[in-house]
Structure formats: structure tokens, C-alpha cells
N, C-alpha and C positions, 0 to 999 in steps of 0.2 A: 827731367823724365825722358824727353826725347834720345839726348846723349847716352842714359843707362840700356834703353832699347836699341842703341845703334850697337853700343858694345857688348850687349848681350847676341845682336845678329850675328855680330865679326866672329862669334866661338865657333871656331869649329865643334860641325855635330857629329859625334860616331856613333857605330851600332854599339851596344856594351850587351844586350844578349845573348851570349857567345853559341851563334844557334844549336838551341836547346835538343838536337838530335838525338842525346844519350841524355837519359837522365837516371841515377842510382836510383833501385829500391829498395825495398828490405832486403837484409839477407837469404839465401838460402834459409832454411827452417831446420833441417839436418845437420849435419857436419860436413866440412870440408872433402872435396871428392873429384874423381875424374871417370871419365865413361860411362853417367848415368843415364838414363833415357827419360827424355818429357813428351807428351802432348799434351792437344786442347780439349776440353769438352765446354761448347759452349763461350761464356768468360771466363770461365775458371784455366788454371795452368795447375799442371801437375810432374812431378820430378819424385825418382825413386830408385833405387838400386845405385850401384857403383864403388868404387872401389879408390882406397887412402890407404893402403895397405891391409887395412880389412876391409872384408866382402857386406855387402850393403842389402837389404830388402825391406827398410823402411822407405815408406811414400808420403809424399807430402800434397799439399793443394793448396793455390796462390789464389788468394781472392784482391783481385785488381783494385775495388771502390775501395778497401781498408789497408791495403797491401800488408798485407798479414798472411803469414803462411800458419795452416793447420795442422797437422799429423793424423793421418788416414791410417785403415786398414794397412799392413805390410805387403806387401808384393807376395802370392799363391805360389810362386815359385822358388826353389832355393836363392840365395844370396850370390848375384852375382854383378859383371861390368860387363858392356862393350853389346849388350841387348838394342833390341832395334824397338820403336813405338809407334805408334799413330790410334786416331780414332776415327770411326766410322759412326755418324751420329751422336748418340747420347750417352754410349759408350768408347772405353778405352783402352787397347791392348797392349801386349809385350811381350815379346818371343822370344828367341836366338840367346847366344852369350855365352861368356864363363866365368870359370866357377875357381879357375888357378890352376885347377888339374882336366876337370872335363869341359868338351863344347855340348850344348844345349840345343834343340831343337823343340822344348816343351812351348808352349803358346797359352797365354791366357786374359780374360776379357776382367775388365771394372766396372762393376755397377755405381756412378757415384750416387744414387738416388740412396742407394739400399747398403753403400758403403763396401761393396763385399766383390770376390773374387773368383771366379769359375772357373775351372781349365775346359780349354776345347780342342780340337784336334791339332795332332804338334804339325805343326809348321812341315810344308810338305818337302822341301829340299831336304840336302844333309847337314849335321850338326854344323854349325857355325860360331862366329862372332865377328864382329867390325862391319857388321852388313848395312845397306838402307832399307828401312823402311818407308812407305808412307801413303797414304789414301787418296783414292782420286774419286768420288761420287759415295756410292754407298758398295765400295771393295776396298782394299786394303792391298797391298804389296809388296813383299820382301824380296831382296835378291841382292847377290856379288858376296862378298865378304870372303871369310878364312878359316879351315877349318882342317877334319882330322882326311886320309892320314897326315899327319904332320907336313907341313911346306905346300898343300891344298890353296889354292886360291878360286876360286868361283865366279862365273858371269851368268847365272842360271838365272830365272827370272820368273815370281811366283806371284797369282791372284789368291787373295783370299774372299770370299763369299760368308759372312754373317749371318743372312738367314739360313742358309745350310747347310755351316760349316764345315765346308770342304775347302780343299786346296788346289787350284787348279795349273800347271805349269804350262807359260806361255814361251811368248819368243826369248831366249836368252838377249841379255843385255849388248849393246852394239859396240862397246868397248872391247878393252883386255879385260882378262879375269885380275879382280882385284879387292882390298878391303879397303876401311877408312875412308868411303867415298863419301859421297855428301849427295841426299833428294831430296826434292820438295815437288808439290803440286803446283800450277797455276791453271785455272776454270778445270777445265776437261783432258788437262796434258801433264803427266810426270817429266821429270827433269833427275840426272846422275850426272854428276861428274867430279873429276877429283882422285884420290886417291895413293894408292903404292901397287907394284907386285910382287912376286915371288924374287925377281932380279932387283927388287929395291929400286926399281924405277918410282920417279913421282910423277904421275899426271894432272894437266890442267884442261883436256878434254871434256866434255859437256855433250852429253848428248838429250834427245826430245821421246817421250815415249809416247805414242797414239794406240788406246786401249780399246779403242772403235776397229782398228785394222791390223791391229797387234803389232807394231812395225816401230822399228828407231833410227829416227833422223838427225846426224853428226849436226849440231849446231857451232857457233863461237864457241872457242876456246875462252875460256874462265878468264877474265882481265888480271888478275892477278898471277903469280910465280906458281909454278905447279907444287903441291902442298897432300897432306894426308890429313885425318881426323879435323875436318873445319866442320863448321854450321852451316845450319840454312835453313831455308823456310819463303816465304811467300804472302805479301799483303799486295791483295787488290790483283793488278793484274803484271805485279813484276816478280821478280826474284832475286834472292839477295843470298850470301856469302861471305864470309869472312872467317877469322881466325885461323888456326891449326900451323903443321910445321911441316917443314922440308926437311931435304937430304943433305943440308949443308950442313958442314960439322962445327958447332957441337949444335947441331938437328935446331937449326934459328926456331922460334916461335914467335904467329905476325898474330898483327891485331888487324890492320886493313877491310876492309867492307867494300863490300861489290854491289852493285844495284846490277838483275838482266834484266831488259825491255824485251820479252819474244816476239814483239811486232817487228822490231826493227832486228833483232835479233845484234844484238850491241850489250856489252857492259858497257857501267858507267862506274867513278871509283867514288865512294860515297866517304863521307865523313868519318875517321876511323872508330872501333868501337871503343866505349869509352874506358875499360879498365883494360888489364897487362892482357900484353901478348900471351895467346895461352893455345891448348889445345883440348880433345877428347871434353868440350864442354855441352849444352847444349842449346838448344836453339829452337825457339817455337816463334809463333803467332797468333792477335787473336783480333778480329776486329780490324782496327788501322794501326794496327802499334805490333811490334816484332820485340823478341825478347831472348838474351841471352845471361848464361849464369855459371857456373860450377867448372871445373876443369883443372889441367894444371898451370902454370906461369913454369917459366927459367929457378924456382926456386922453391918451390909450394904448390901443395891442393889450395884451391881458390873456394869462395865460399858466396860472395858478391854478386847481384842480379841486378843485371842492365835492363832499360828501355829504351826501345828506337822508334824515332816519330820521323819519318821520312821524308814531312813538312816541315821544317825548320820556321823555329819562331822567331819573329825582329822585334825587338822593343829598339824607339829610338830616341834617345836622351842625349843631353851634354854632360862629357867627361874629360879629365884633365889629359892631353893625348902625351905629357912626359917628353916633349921637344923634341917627337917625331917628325921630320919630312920627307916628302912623297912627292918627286918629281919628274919630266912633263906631267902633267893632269888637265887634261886626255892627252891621250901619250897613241901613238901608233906602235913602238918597236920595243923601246925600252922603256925601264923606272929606275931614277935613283931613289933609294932608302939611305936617309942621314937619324943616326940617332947617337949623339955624345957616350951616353950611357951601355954603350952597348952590348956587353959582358950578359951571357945567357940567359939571350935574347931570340926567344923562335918565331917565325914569319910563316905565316900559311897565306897562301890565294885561294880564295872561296867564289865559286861562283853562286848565281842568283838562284841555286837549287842546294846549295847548301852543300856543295860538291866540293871535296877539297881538291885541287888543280895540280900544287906542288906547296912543297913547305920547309924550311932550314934555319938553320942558326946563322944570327950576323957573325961575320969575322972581324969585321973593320968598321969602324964610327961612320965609314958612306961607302955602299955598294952601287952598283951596276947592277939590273935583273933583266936578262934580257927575255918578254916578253914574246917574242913572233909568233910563238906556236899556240897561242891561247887565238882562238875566236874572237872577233869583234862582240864588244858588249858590256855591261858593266860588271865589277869585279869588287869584292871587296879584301883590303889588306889586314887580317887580324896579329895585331903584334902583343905576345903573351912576354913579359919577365916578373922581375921579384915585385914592382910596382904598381903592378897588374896587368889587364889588357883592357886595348883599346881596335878600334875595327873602321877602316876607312875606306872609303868607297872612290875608286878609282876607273876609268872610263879607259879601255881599250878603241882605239879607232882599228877603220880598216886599214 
């Protein structure tokens, strides 16, 4: 007995829950699409309009404890993509857009109690599409995007007021005029940045919006490659980003995920999102869990709705590690990776927040990785092929 407990200690232990940061849910409820708009009300998620080469004004509604999506009233407004959304309370709006031939300035509110749709005062700028939306307390905010006459791009910047609805224009945006940008709220502060302009420039600029003194203050540049039509959104008290495409030909599309901290005012590169590289999809949150869905890939409208848990989970068990080694362990500078096998084979380093560091494919049955620029700390080495994967925890010294 003693012996079988010795050799059961000598196993090496790895992680094998490949932290669980994305995890699929249902599908979309609709059909395949790009450009659609979501918000929250409450726990429920909702997604509606956009555009697969038909024009869209069915609505849907995502109930979390069942993951099941519903089919709602249709969207009050014609059929269109590229609308902006947010909600103020208990209610949910949707503005701006087009239609294939016209841009949109109509505005209209969701009751989900009573199922049903009002229109209210159109939106106070000029016709648009590719704008952000989004709510900071109990107002609302649209601004930037792209519009008529034709080659029009916009940095204008608008409050909107629910109890009586009016529209109020504040300070324009502290940027260039531009579409495709990407906002989100965090406590009492809007956040834009991102984008294209009229010169096909792409930016990765970030700016901070303060609705107390009406003012915007240039924060970090967005950690990732400057990009058009990404996501975003806001749990707790960070902000996060990912997907959408750049100006490199043929126009790449990234999956990548950004954590911003506004305290320290820093990205961080967070665990990529879990399905294809895509763009014009969307992205909400509710609660502690962020969520994206719909859009296009390099090849297709997408249809697939992700979860993001931004605490990564460890389950920790013994697994067969496939005649992986990993040496110094603790290592100051470098690591050698030996695997026989080793025909496409990818290597991620994760740190203890679930952060992916760097990641690549073996060449050779024994590398070199040369480690210096990682932080002292513990790390762990997730090695995914045909076999499976296994996750080893490896000690950076100073």
C-alpha cells in the first residue's frame, strides 16, 4: 500500500481545466448576421436587427438560468444594421443605422414588461450608422460614426434624457471624427476608442468621458493593433475589448481580448475570445459574466454566443502529460520544452489571472523559450495537440 502511494505521489499533477474563461452557449435564436445591436435589462440579454444580406428587425431575448433564447416583439423601426443600443433602467433603446440605401436617425424605447415598442424623439444629431452608443446612470449616449452627405464622418456627442425625452448635445468627442468605434461605461465614466476614418486610417486611441464636467481625457492606447468594428463592454470595475479588423489586406480579423484597469489606466491581454476571429458582432454584459455573439469570420455570418468569466476556474487532477518536459523548473531566464511528438503542437503561458502571456507552435522535439521579460512568478504551460492537453505549472524566478 505504501509503495502504490509513493507512486501515485511521484505523478505528476497538472491543471486539465483549461481555464474555463469562454464557455459556448446557445446559439443565437435568429439567423446568422452581422451589425446587430444588443443590450441588457436586468439578467436578461437581448439582440435584434442586422444584416446577412437581408435586412433584419426581428428581436430576440437571452434568458441566462435556461440559456434559451425567446423571439420578442420585432424592432418599431424598419429593418436595418450598423444601429447603436443601450438601456437606461428597465427599459431598452435603439437608434441610428441603415437600411442599404438610407441612414437613420429614428430612436426607439422596449418595454420588456409589456413586450412592446414606442418611438421617441429621433436621435438629435444627423443620420448616421457605425456610431457608439451607451448609458452611463439614468442617460444614455450616442455619438461619432458615419453618415450622409456621403464620406461624412462625425465626432459630435449626444445625451439622451428618458424622463423627458429630449436630446441634449454635449462636448464632441476628444478624438478624430470616426465610425466603428467601440464604448462602454465603467461606475460614473464612458470610455470610446477604436475605429476608422474618412482617410482609412485605423485607430487604437481610447479616450475617458466625464458627464459631471462634460470633458475628455486621452487615456492608454487600446493594447491591441488599431482595429474597426470590435466589442466591448464593462464588468465590475474594468473594461474589456476584443475582436474586429484592421487595414491590413485582405482586412485580417482578430479574436484577441483586452482587459482596461482605469485605475491604473493599463491593458492587460486577456485569454483570447473563444470562437473565430470575427468582426461587426456584439457584445454586452450582465452581472460578473461579459458576453459576445453574432458577426462575421474570414468566411461566413456567425451565429454562436460566447461567455466570459473573467475568473478563471482550476480544477486540479492527475493526467497523462504525453512525454512532455519542462526545464529549469524554477528557471530565472530560460525553459527548455522536449516533446517527441511534437507535430501540431501549440504552447500558451498563462499567468495566475488567466492571462495569456505568449503562445506558438513547436518546431522541433526540444526548444529554447526564452523567458526574461515575463515577471517573476508562477506561470503555468498549457500544451494543446491531437492527444489533448495538459497544463504545468512552472516558477519564474527573479
Amino acid at each position: 500500500m505504501k509503495k502504490i502511494i509513493f507512486l501515485f505521489i511521484s505523478i505528476i499533477f497538472t491543471i486539465t481545466s483549461v481555464f474555463s474563461q469562454w464557455t459556448q452557449k446557445a446559439d443565437f435564436g435568429g439567423t446568422a448576421r452581422r451589425g446587430a445591436v444588443g443590450f441588457t435589462i436586468g439578467t436578461k440579454l437581448y439582440i435584434g436587427t442586422g444584416f446577412d444580406g437581408t435586412l433584419y428587425k426581428d428581436f430576440w431575448e437571452y434568458d441566462l438560468d435556461n440559456n434559451t433564447w425567446t423571439q420578442k416583439a420585432d424592432f418599431g423601426g424598419i429593418a436595418r444594421w450598423d444601429a447603436v443600443g443601450f438601456s437606461i433602467g428597465t427599459k431598452g433603446y435603439i437608434g441610428t443605422g441603415y437600411t442599404g440605401t438610407t441612414f437613420k436617425k429614428d430612436f426607439w424605447e422596449y418595454d420588456p414588461d409589456n413586450n412592446t415598442w414606442t418611438q421617441k424623439t429621433n436621435f438629435g444629431g444627423p443620420v448616421r450608422r457605425s456610431a457608439v452608443g451607451f448609458s452611463i446612470g439614468t442617460k444614455g449616449y450616442i455619438g461619432t460614426g458615419y453618415g450622409t452627405p456621403a464620406g461624412t464622418y462625425y465626432k459630435d456627442f449626444w445625451e439622451y434624457d428618458p424622463d423627458n425625452d429630449v436630446w441634449t448635445q454635449k462636448m464632441d468627442f476628444g478624438g478624430t471624427a470616426r465610425d466603428g468605434a467601440v464604448g462602454f461605461f465603467i461606475s460614473s465614466k464612458g470610455y470610446i476608442g477604436t475605429g476608422q476614418d474618412i482617410n482609412d486610417n485605423y485607430y487604437k486611441d481610447f479616450w475617458e468621458y466625464d458627464p459631471g464636467s462634460n470633458t475628455w481625457t486621452q487615456k492608454a492606447n487600446f493594447g491591441g493593433t488599431a482595429r474597426t468594428s470590435v466589442v466591448g463592454f464593462s464588468i465590475g470595475t474594468k473594461g474589456y475589448i476584443g475582436t474586429g479588423e484592421d487595414g491590413t489586406f485582405p482586412y485580417t480579423k482578430h479574436k484577441d481580448f483586452w482587459e482596461y484597469d482605469p485605475g491604473s489606466n493599463t491593458w492587460t491581454q486577456k485569454v483570447d475570445f473563444g470562437g473565430t476571429a470575427r468582426w461587426e458582432a456584439v457584445g454586452f454584459s450582465t452581472g460578473s459574466k461579459g458576453y459576445i455573439g453574432t458577426g462575421h469570420d474570414d468566411t461566413s455570418y456567425t451565429i454562436d454566443f460566447w461567455e466570459y468569466n473573467p475568473t478563471p476556474n482550476f480544477i486540479m487532477e492527475i493526467t497523462d502529460d504525453f512525454g512532455i518536459q519542462l526545464y529549469p523548473n524554477p528557471t530565472n531566464d530560460i525553459l527548455f520544452i522536449e516533446l517527441i511528438d511534437y507535430k501540431n503542437t501549440r504552447v500558451e503561458f498563462i499567468n495566475m489571472e488567466g492571462q495569456s502571456m505568449k503562445s506558438f507552435y513547436l518546431q522541433s522535439s526540444k526548444i529554447l523559450i526564452d523567458i526574461n521579460n515575463l515577471v517573476s512568478g508562477i506561470y503555468f504551460v498549457k500544451i494543446i495537440n491531437e492527444k489533448g492537453i495538459t497544463i504545468k505549472k512552472i516558477i519564474k524566478l527573479k
